[in-house]
DOMIPA-690841 format. One record per residue: residue in three letters; x, y, z of N, C-alpha, C, O in turn. Coordinates in steps of 0.2 Angstrom, whole numbers, plus 5000, padded with zeros to 4 digits. Layout:
# residues N
ALAXYZXYZXYZXYZ;...
END
This chain:
# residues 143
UNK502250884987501650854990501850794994502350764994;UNK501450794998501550745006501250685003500850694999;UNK501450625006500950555005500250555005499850545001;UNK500250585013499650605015499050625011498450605012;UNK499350655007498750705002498650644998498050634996;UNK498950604996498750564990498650474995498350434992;UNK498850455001498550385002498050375003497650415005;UNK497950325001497050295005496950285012497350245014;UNK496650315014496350315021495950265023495950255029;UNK495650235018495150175021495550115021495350075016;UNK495850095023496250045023496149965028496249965034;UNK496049925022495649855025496249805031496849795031;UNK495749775034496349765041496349685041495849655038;UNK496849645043496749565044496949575049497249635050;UNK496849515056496849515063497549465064497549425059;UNK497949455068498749415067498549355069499049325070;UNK497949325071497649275074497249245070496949195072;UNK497149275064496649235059497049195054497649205054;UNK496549155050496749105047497049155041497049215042;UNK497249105037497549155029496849135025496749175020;UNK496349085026495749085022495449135025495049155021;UNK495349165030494749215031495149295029494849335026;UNK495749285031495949365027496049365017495949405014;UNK496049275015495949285007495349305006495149345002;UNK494749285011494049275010494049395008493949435003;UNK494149395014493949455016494349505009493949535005;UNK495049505008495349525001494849514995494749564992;UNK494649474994494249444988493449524990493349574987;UNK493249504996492649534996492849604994492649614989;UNK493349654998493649704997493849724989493749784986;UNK494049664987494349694980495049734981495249794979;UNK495349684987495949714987496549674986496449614983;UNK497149694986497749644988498049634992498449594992;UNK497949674997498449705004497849725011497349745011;UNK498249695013497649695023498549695027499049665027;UNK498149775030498649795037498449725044497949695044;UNK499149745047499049705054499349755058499849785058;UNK498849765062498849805066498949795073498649735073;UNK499149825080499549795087498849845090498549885087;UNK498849825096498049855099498149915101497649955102;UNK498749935100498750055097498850035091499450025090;UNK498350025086498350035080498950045074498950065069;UNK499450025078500150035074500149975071499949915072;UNK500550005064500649945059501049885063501449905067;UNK500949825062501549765065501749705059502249675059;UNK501149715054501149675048501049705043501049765043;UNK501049665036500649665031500549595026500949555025;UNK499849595024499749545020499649545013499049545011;UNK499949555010499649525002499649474997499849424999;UNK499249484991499149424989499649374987499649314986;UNK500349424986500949384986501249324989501349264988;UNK501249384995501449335002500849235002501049185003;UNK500249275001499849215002500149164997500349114999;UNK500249194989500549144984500949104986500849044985;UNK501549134988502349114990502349084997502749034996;UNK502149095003502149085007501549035012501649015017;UNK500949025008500748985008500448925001500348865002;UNK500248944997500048894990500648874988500748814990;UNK501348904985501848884984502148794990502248744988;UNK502048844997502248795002501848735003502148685007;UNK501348725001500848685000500548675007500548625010;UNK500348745011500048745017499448755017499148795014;UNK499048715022498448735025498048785025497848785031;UNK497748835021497448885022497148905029497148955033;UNK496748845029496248855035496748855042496548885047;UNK497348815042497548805049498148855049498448875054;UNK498248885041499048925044498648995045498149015042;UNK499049035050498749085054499149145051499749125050;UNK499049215050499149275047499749285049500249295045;UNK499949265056500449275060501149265056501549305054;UNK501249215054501449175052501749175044502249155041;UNK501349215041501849225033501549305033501549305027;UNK501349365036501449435034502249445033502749415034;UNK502249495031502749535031502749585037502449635036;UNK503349565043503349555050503649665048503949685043;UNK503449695054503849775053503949815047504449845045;UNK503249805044503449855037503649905038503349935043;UNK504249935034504250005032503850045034503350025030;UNK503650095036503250165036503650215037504250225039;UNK503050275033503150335033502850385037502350365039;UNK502850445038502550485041502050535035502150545029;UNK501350565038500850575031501450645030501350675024;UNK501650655032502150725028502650715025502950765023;UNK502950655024503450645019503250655013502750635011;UNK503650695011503850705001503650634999503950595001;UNK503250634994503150584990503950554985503850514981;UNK504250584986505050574980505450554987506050554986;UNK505350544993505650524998505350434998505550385001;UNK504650444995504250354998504350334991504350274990;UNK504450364987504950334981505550304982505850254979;UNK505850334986506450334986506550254992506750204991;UNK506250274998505850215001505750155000505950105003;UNK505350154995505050094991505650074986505750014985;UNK505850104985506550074981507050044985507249994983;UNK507150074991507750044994507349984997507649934996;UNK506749985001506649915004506149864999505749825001;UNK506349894993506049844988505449824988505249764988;UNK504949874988504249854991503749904988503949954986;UNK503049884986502749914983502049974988501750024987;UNK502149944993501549994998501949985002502249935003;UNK501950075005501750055015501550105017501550165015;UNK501350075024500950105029501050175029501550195028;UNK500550225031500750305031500550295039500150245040;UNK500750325043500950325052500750415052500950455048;UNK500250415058500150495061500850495066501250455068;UNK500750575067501550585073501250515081501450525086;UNK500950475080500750425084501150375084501450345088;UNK501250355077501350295074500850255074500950195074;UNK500050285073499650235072499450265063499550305059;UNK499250195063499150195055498450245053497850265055;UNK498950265047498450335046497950315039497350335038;UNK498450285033498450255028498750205024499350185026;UNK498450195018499150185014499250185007498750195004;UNK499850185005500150225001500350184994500850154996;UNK500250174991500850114984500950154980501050214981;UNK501150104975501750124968501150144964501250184959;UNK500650114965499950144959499850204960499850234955;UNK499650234967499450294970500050334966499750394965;UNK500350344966501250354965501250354956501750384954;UNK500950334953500950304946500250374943500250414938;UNK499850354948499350384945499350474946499250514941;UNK499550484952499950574953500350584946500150624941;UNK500950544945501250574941500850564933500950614929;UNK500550524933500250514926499650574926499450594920;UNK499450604930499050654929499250724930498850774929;UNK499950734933500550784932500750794922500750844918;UNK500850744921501150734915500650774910500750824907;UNK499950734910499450744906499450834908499850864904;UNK499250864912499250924913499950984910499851044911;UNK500450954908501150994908500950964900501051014896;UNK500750904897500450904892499950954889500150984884;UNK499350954892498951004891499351064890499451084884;UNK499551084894500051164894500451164887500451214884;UNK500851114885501151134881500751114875501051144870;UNK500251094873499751074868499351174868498951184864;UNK499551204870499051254872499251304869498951344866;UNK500151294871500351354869500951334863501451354862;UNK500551284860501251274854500951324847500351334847;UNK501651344841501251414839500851374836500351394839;UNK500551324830499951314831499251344833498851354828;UNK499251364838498551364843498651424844498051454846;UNK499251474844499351534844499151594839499151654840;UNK498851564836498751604828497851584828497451594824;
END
């Protein structure tokens, strides 16, 4: 199975020129943790998470209001393409130690995006079904 099939597609954006108070504002509204930054062909250039804001600005004891997205995203995230094998953006996400990224059309614009949940939740629902299957046929249930 490809990323493709399983990222979200609706995916909330922060602008690289806004404040870090207006992209937490907008996180909070969404009920998210992660805002793309996107270059004006819609290709990924950032990313923001609730992390970053932690670590990079409350930890450093900076100004919400004055410090700007630009400025603590995570500059060229990793991406993949929506046809990568999902056991390749594992393997991805291990190597550059990261929990999401960007899914990219053959444009390189962002198409979705992908996590370790989305990734969690596929296999937890493979399992239950191979579950089911051998609950089915144990002898048990055969008689």
């Amino acid at each position: 199975m490809s990323v493709g099939a399983i990222c979200t597609r609706d995916v909330d954006l922060a602008e690289v020129d806004e404040s870090v108070q207006v992209a937490a504002k907008r996180m909070t509204a969404c009920k998210v943790g992660t805002l793309m930054v996107l270059d004006e062909q819609s290709k990924p250039v950032g990313i923001l998470t609730d992390r970053d804001l932690a670590i990079r600005v409350v930890a450093q004891g900076l100004d919400p209001n004055a410090t700007i997205v630009r400025d603590v995203m995570t500059k060229s995230p990793e991406s993949i393409d929506e046809d990568t094998p999902i056991e390749v953006a594992i393997s991805c996400m291990r190597q550059c130690q990261c929990r999401r990224l960007p899914v990219v059309d053959e444009q390189g614009k962002l198409a979705g995006i992908i996590t370790l949940d989305d990734i969690v939740d596929l296999l937890t629902d493979e399992l239950d079904e191979i579950g089911e299957l051998i609950r089915s046929e144990s002898p048990t249930r055969l008689y």
